[in-house]
C-alpha positions as a Markdown table, in Angstrom:
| # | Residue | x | y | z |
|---|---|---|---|---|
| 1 | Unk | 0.0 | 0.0 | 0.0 |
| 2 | Unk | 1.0 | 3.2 | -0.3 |
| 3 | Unk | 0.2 | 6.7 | 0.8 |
| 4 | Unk | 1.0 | 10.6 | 0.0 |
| 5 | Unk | 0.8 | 13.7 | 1.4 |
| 6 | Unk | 1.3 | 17.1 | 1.1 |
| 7 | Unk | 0.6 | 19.7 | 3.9 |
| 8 | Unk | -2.6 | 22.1 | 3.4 |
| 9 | Unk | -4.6 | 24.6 | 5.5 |
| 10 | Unk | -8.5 | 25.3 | 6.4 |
| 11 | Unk | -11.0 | 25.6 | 8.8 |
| 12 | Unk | -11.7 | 23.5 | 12.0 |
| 13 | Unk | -11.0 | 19.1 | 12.0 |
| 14 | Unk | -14.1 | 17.8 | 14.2 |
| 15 | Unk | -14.0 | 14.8 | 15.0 |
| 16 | Unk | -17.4 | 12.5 | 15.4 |
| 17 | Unk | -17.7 | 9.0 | 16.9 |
| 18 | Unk | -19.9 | 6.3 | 15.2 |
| 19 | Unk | -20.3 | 2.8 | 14.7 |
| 20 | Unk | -18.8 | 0.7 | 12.3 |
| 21 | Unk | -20.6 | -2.0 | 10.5 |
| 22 | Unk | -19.6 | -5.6 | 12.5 |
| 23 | Unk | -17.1 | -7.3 | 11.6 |
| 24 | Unk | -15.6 | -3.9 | 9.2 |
| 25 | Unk | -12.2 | -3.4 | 9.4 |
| 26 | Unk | -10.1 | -1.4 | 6.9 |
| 27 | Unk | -7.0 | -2.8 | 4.1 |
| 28 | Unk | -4.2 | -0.4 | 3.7 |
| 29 | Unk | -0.7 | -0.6 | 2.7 |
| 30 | Unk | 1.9 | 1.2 | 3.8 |
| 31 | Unk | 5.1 | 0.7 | 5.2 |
| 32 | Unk | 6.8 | 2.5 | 8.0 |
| 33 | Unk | 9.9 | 2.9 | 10.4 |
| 34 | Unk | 9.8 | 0.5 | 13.4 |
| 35 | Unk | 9.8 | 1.7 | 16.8 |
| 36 | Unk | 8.8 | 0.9 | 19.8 |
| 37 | Unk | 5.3 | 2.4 | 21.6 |
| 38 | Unk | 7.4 | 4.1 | 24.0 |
| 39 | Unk | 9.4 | 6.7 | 21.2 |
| 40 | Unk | 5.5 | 7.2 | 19.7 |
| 41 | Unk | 4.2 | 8.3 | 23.2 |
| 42 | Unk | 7.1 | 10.4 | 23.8 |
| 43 | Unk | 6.6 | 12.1 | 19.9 |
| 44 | Unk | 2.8 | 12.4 | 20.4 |
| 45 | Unk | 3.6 | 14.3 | 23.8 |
| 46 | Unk | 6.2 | 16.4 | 22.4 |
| 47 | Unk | 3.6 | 17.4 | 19.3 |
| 48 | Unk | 2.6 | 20.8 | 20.7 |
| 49 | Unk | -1.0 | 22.3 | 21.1 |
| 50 | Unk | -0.8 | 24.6 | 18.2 |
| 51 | Unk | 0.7 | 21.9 | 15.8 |
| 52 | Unk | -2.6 | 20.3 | 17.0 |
| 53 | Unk | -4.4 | 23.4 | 15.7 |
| 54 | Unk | -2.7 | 23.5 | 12.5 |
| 55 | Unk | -3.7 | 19.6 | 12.0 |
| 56 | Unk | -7.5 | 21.2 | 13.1 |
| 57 | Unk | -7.6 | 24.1 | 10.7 |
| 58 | Unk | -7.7 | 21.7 | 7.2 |
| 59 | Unk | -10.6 | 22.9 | 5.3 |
| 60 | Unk | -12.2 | 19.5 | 3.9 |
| 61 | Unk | -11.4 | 16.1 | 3.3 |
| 62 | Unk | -12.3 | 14.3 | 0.8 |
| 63 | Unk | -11.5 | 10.2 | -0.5 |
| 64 | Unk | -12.1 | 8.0 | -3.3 |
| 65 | Unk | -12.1 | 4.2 | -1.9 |
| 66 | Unk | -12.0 | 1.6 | -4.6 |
| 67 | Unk | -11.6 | -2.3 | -4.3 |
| 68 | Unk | -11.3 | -5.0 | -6.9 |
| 69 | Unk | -11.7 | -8.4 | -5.7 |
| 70 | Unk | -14.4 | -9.9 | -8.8 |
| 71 | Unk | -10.6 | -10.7 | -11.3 |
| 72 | Unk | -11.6 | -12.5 | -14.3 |
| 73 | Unk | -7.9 | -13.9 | -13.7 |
| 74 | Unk | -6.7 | -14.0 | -10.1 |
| 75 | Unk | -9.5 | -13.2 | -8.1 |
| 76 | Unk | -9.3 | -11.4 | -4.2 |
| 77 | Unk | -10.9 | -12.7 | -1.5 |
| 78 | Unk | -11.1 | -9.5 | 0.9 |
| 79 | Unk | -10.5 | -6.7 | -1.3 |
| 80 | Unk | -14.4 | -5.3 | -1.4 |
| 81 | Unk | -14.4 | -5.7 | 2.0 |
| 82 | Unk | -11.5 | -3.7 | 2.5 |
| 83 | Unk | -12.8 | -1.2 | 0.8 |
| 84 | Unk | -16.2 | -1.5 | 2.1 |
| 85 | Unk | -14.2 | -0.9 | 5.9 |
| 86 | Unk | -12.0 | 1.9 | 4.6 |
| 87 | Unk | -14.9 | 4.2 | 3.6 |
| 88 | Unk | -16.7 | 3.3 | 7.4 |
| 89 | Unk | -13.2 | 4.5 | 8.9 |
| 90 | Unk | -12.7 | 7.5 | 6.7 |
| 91 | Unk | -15.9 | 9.0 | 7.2 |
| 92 | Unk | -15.6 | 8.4 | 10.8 |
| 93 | Unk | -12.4 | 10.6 | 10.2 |
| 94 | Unk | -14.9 | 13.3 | 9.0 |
| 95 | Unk | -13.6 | 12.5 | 4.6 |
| 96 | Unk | -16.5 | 12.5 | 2.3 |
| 97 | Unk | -16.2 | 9.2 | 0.7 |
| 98 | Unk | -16.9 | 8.1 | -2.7 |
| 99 | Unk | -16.9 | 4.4 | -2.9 |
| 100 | Unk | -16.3 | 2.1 | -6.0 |
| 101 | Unk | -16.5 | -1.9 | -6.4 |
| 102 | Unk | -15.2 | -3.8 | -8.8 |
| 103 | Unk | -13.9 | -1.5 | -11.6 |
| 104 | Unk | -14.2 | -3.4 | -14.5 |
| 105 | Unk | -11.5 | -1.4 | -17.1 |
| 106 | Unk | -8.9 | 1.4 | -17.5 |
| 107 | Unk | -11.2 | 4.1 | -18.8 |
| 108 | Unk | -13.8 | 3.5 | -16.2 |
| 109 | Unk | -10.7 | 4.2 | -14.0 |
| 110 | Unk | -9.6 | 6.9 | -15.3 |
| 111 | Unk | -13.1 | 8.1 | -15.7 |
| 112 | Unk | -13.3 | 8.0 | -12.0 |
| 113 | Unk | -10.2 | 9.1 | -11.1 |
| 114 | Unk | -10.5 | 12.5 | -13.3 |
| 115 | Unk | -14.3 | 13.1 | -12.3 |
| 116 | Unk | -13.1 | 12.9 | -8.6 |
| 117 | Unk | -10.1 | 15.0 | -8.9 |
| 118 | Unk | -11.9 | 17.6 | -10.1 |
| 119 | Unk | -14.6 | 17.5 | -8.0 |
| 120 | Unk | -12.0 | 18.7 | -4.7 |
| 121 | Unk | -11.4 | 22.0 | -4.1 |
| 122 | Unk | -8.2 | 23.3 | -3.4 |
| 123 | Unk | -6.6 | 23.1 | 0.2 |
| 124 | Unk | -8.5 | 20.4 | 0.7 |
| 125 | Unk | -7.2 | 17.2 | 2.7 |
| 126 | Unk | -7.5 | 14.2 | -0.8 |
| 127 | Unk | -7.4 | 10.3 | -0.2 |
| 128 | Unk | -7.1 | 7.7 | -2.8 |
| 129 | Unk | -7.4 | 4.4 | -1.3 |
| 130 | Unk | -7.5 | 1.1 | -3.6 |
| 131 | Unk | -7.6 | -2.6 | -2.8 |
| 132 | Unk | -6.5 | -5.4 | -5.3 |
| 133 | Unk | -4.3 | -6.4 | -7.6 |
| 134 | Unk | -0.7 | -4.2 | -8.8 |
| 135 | Unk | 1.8 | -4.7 | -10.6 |
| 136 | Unk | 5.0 | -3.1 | -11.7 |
| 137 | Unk | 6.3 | -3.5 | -15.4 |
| 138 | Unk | 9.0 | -1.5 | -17.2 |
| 139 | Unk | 10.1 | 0.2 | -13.6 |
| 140 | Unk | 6.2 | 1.5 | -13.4 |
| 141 | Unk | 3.2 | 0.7 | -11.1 |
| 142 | Unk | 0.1 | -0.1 | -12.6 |
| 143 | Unk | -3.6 | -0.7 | -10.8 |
| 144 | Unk | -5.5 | -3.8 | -12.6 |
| 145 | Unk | -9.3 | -3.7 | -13.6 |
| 146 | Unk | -11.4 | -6.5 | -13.1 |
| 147 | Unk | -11.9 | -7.4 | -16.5 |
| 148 | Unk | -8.4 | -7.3 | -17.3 |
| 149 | Unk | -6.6 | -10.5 | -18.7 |
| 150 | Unk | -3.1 | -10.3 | -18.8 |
| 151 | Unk | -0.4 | -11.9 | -20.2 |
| 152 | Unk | 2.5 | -10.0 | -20.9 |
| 153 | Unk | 4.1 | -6.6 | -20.6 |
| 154 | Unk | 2.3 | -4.3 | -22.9 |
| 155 | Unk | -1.3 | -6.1 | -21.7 |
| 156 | Unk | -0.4 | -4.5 | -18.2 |
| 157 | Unk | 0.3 | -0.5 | -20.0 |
| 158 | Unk | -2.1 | -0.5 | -22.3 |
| 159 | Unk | -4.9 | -2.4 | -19.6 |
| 160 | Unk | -3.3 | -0.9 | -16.1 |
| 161 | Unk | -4.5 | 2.3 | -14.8 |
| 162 | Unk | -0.7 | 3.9 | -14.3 |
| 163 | Unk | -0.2 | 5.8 | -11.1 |
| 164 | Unk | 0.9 | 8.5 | -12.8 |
| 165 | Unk | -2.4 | 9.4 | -13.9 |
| 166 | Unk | -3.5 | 9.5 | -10.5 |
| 167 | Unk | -1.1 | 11.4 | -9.1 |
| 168 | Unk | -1.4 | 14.3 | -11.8 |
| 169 | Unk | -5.2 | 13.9 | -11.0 |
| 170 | Unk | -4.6 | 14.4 | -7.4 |
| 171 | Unk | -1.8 | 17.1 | -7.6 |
| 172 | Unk | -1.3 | 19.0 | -10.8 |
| 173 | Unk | -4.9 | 21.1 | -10.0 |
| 174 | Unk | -3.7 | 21.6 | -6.6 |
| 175 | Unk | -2.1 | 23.5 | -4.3 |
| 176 | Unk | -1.2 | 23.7 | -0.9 |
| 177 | Unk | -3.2 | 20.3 | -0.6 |
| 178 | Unk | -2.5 | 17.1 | 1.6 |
| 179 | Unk | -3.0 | 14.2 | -1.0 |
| 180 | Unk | -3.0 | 10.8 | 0.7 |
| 181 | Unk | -2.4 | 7.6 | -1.6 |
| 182 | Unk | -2.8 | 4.3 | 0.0 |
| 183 | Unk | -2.7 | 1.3 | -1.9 |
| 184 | Unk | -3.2 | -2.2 | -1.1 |
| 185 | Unk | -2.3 | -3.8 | -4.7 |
| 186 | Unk | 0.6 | -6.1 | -4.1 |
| 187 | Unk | -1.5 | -8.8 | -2.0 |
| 188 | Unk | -0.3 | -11.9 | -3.5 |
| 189 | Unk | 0.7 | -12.3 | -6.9 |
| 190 | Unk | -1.4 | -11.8 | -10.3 |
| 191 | Unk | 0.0 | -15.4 | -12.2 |
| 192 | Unk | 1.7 | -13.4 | -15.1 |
| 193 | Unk | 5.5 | -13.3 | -16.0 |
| 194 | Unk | 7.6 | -11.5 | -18.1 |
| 195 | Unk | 11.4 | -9.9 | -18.8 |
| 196 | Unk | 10.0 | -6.6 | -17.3 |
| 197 | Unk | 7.9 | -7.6 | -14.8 |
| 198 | Unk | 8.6 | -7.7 | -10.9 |
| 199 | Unk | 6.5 | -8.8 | -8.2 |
| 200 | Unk | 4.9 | -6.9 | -6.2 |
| 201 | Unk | 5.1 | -2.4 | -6.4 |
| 202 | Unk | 8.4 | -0.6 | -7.5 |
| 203 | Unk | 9.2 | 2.2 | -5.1 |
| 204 | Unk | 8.8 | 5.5 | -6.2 |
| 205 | Unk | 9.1 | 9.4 | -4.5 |
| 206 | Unk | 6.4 | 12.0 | -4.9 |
| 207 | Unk | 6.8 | 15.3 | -4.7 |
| 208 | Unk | 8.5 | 17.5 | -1.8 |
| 209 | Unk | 5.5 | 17.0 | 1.1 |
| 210 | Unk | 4.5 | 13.9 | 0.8 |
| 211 | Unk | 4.5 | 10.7 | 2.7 |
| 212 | Unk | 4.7 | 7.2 | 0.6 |
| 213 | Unk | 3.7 | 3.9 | 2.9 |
| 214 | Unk | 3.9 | 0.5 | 1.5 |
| 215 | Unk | 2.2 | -2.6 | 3.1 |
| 216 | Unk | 5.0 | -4.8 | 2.6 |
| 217 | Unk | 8.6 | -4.3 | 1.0 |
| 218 | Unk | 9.1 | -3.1 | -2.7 |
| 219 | Unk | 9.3 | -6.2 | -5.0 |
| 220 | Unk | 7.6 | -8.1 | -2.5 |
| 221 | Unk | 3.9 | -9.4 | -1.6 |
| 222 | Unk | 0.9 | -8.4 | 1.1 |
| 223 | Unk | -0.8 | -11.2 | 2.8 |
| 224 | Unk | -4.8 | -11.0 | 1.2 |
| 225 | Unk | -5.9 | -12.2 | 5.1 |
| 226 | Unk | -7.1 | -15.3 | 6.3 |
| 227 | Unk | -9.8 | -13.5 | 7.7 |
| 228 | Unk | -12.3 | -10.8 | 6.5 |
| 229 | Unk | -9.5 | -8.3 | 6.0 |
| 230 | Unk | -5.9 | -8.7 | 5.1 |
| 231 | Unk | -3.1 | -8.7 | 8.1 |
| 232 | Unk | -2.0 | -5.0 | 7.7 |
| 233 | Unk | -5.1 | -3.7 | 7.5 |
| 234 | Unk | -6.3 | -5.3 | 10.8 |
| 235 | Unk | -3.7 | -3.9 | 12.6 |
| 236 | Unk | -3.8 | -0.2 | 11.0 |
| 237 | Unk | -7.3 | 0.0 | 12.4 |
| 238 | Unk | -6.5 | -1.3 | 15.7 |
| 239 | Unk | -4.3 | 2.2 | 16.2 |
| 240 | Unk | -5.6 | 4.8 | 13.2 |
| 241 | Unk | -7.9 | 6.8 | 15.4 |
| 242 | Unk | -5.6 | 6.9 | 18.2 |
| 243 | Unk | -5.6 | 10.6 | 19.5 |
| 244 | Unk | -3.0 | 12.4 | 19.0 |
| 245 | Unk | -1.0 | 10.2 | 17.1 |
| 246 | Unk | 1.3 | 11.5 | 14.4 |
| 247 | Unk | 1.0 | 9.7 | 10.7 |
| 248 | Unk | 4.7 | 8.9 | 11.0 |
| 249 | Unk | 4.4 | 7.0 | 14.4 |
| 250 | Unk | 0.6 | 5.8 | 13.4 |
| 251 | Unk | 2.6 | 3.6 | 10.7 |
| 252 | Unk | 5.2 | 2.6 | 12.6 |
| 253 | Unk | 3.2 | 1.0 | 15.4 |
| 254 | Unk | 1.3 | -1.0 | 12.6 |
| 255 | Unk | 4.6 | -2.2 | 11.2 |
| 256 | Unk | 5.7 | -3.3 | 14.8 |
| 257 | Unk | 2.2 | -4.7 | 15.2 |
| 258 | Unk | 2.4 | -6.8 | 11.6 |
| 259 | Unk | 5.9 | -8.1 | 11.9 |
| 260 | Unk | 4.5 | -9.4 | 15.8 |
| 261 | Unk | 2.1 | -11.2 | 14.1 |
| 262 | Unk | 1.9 | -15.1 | 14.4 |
| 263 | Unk | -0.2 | -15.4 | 11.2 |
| 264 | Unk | 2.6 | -13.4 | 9.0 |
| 265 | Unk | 4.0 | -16.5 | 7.4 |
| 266 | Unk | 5.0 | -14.4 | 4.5 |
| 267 | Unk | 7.6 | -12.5 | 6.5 |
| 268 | Unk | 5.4 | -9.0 | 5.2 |
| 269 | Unk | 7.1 | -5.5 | 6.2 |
| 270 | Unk | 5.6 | -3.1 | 5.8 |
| 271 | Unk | 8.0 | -0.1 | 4.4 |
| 272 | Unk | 8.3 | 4.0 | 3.7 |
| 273 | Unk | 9.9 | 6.7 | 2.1 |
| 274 | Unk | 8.8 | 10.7 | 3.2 |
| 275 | Unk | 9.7 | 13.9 | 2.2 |
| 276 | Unk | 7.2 | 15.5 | 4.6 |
| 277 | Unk | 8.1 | 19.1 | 6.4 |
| 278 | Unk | 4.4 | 19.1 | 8.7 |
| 279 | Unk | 2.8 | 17.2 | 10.9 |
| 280 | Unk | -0.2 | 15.5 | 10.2 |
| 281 | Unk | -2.8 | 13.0 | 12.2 |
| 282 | Unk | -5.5 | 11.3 | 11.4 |
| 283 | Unk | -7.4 | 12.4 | 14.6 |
| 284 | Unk | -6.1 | 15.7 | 16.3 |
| 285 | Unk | -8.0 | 14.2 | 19.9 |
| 286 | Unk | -8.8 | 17.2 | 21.7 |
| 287 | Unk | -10.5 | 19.2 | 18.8 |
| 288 | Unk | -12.9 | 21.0 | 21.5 |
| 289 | Unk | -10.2 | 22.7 | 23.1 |
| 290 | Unk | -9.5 | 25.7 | 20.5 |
| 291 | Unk | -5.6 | 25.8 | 22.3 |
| 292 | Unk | -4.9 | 29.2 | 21.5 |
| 293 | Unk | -1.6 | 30.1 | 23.3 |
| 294 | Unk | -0.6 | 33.5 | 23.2 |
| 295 | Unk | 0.7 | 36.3 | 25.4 |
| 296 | Unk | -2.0 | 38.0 | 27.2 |
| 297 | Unk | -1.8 | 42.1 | 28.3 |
| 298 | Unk | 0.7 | 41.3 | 31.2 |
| 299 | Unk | 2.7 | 39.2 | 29.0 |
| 300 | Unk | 2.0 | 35.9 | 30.2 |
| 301 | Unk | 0.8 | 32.7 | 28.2 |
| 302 | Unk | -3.0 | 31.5 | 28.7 |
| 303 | Unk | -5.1 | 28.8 | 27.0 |
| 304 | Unk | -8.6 | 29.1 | 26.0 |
| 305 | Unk | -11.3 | 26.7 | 25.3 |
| 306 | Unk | -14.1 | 27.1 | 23.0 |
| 307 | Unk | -17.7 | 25.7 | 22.9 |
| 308 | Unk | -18.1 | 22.2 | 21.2 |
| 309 | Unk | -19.0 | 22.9 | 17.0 |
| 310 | Unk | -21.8 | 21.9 | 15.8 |
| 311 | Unk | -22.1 | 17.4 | 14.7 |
| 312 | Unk | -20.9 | 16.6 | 11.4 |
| 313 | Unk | -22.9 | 16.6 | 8.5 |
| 314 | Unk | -23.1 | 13.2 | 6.5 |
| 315 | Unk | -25.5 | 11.6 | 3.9 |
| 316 | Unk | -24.9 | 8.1 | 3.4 |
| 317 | Unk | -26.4 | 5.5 | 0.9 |
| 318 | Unk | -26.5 | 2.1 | 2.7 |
| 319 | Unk | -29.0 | 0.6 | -0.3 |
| 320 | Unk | -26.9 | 0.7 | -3.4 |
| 321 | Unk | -29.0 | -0.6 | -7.0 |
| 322 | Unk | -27.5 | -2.5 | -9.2 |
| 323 | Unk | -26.5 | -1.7 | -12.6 |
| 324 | Unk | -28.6 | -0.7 | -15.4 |
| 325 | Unk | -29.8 | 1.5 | -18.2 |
| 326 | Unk | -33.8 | 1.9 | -20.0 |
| 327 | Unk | -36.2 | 4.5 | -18.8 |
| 328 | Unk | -38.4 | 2.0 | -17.7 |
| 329 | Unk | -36.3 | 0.0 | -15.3 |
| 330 | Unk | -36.0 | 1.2 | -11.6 |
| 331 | Unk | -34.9 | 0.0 | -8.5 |
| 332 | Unk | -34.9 | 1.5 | -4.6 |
| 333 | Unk | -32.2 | 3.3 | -3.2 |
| 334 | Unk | -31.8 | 4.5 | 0.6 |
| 335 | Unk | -29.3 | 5.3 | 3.3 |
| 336 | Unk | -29.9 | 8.1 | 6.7 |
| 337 | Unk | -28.4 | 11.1 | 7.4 |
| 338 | Unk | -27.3 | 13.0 | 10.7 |
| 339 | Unk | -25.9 | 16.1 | 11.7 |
| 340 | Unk | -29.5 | 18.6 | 10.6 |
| 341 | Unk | -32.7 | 18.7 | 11.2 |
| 342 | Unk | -34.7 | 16.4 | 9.2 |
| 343 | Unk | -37.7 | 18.7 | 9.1 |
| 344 | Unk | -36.0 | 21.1 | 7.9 |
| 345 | Unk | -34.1 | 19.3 | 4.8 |
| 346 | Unk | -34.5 | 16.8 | 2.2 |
| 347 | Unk | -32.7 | 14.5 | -0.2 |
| 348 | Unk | -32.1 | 14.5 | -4.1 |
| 349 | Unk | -31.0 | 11.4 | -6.0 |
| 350 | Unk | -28.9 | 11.5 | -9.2 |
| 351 | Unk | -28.3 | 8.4 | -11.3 |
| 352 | Unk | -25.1 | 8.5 | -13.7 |
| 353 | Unk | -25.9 | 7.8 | -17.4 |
| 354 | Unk | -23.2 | 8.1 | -19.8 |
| 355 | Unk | -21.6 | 11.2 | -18.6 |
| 356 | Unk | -24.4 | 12.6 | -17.6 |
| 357 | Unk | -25.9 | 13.0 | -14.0 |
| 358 | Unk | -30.4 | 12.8 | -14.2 |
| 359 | Unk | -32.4 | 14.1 | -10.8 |
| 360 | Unk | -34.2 | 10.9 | -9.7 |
| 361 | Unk | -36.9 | 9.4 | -9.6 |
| 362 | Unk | -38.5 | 12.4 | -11.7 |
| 363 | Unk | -37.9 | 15.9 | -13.0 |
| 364 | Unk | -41.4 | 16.6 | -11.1 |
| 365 | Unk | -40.2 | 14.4 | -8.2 |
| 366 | Unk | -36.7 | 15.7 | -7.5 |
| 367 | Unk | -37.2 | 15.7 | -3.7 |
| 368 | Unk | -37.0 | 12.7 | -1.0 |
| 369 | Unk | -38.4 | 13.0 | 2.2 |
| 370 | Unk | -36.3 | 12.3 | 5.4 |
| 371 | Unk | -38.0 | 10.1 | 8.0 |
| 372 | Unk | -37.6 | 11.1 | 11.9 |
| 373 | Unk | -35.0 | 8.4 | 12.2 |
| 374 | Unk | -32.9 | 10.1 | 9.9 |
| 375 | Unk | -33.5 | 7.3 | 6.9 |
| 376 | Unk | -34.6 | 8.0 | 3.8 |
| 377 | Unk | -35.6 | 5.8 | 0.9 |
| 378 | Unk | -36.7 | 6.2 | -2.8 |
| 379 | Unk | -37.1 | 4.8 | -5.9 |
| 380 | Unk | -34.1 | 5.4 | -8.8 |
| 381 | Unk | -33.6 | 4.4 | -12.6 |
| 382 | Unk | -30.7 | 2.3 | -13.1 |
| 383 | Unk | -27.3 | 4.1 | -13.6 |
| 384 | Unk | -23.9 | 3.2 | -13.6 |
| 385 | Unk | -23.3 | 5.2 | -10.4 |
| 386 | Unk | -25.7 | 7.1 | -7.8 |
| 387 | Unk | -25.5 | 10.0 | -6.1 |
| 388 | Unk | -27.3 | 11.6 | -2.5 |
| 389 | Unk | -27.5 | 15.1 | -1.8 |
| 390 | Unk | -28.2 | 16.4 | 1.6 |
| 391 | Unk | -29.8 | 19.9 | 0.9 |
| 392 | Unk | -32.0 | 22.6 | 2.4 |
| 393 | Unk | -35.7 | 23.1 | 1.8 |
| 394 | Unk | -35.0 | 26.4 | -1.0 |
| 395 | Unk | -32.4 | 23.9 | -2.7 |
| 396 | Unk | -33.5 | 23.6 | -6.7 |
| 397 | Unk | -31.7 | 21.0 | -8.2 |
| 398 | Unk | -31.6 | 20.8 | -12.2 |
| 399 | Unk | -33.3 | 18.0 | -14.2 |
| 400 | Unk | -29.5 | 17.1 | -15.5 |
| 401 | Unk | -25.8 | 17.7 | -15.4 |
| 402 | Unk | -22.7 | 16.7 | -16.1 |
| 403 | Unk | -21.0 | 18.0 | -13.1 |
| 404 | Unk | -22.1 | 16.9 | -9.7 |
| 405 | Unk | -22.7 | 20.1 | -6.9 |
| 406 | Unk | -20.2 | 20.4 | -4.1 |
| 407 | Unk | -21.1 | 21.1 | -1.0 |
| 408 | Unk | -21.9 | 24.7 | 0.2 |
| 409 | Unk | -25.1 | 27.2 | 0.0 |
| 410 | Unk | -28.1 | 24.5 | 0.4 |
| 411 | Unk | -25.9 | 21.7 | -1.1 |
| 412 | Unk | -25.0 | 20.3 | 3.1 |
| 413 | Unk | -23.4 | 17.1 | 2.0 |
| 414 | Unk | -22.8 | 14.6 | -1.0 |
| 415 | Unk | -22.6 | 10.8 | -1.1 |
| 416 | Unk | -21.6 | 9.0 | -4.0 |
| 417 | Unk | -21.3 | 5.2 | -5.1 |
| 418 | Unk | -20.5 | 2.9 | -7.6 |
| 419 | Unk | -23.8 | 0.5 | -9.0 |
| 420 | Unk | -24.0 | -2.7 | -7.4 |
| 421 | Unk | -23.1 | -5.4 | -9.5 |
């Protein structure tokens, strides 16, 4: 797996606390430094209060989750549910998560990928997260679609989605941004050789500011789990919303955690390479405490604290249709929301056909009702991906579009998901 960064600024991190779906737990593959717990308690008490603040004061963040497990050749076992546990995590992390299963080829890829990119604003906290098979051919990392059969080095360019492409996605638009890649795609090994290709990822440097994590060794292999998650993942959850905790010493606890672990029969170490100049943590712990140190009129430090903000926020879709196209074939979708007043807002549905984005379940329907629980359910035509906006009463949506609305004015929050397949 692996994972970049690069420092940004913004308004206040909150964090919320919610439950994750039994039995969730998240894949991702990085690789770190090992030391002990002792030397990452001693870093996270030397992180001061207003390097806390700075961690606080990123704007949004935002995440694309993808895992392919469905391999026409060399199928996954746990890679959808790594996924699947990623996005609960993330959005517990307060990242608005779009979520993608099974990618079936390189241009739906890339489709994603650009669609996504361009969908963050800048100085904005971005995630890419991806479960399933990589490889690396001609000194180059590629991420393998579903349908994808390969046999030999140019299969892997011309079917691989290169990771080039992400990172311009992720970074060429973008400044001052933290841009977080982690990548689980070197779990066992796709059954194709060749003069040029290696197993598992090459390693490879990003740009000044960013942090690059591995789940095992360059030109080795990740465990794919015996279980309902694969071995590094189990462990990064059991420490990534520690308080507190620095990215750096989050990753090197998981290392220390996966090499201790009697199931690792393949010897996995996880690994790193940084070039970051900030801190940055997952969970800043004490976001209610605004920490402002400063001198006051007799020149003397004092701390302040501030009222709790307001909850977070979130529309999720929890019933995702299947795939589909025709006018007259529809399907339910549903999920809740929390963080507003359901009496006072509503939900619109968008289903993705072609490149364009049509209000559901009609132009003279565009609104869904929000039960007391905070559920919500409607009917949708069948799309190749699905889309929930959280919006206020006066919020008109249009009948079509080809660009999604971000969040801001009545827009209060966005989910959106891949079709069910």
């Amino acid at each position: 797996m692996l994972v970049i960064i690069t420092p940004p600024r913004g308004n206040a991190y909150q964090r919320e606390t919610e439950a994750m779906r039994k039995g969730s737990r998240v894949l991702l593959t990085l690789v770190v430094c090992f030391v002990s717990m002792g030397d990452a308690q001693q870093s996270r008490a030397n992180l001061s209060s207003n390097q806390i603040n700075e961690q606080q004061a990123y704007e949004r963040r935002f995440a694309l989750v993808i895992g392919n497990s469905a391999y026409s050749q060399g199928s996954l076992k746990n890679p959808i549910n790594d996924a699947e546990s990623m996005a609960a995590v993330l959005r517990h992390l307060h990242f608005e998560v779009t979520l993608a299963r099974d990618v079936e080829t390189k241009d739906e890829f890339a489709r994603l990928i650009k669609e996504w990119g361009n969908e963050i604003p800048g100085d904005s906290v971005a995630l890419f997260y991806y479960a399933g098979h990589g490889v690396q051919a001609g000194g180059k990392n590629y991420l393998i679609p579903t349908s994808a059969v390969i046999f030999n080095e140019q299969d892997i360019i011309n079917k691989g989605m290169g990771l080039d492409t992400l990172m311009d996605a992720m970074t060429k638009p973008k400044s001052n941004q933290l841009n977080i890649v982690i990548l689980d795609a070197c779990r066992n090994e796709l059954p194709v050789r060749g003069e040029n290709i290696a197993r598992g990822l090459v390693a490879f440097s990003g740009p000044r500011g960013t942090y690059i994590a591995y789940s095992t060794a360059p030109g080795s292999v990740a465990s794919d789990g015996t279980g309902a998650n694969g071995l590094f993942t189990e462990h990064l959850l059991d420490n990534i919303e520690e308080p507190s905790l620095t990215i750096e010493d989050l990753f090197k606890l998981v290392r220390r955690d996966v090499i201790a672990d009697p199931s690792n029969k393949m010897k996995q170490t996880p690994w790193d390479a940084s070039s970051m100049v900030e801190p940055f943590l997952f969970n800043p712990g004490e976001w209610h405490l605004s920490s402002r140190v400063g001198p006051t009129n007799k020149g003397k430090q004092h701390q302040t604290q501030s009222p709790p903000p307001p909850p977070k926020i979130i529309i999720r879709i929890t019933i995702v249709p299947p795939r589909g196209a025709g006018p007259d074939i529809v399907d339910e979708i549903g999920g809740t929301v929390s963080g507003v007043d359901v009496n006072e807002s509503k939900v619109v549905i968008f289903a993705l056909g072609g490149s364009t984005w049509y209000v559901q379940p009609l132009t003279t329907e565009p609104y869904t009702s929000i039960n007391k629980d905070g559920t919500w359910k409607s009917d949708t035509h069948l799309g190749s991906e699905y889309a929930a906006l959280l919006v206020k009463q006066t919020y008109k949506p249009m009948d079509m579009t080809t660009r999604l609305p971000a969040v801001g004015g009545d827009v209060l929050a966005v989910e959106r998901v891949t079709a069910r397949k």
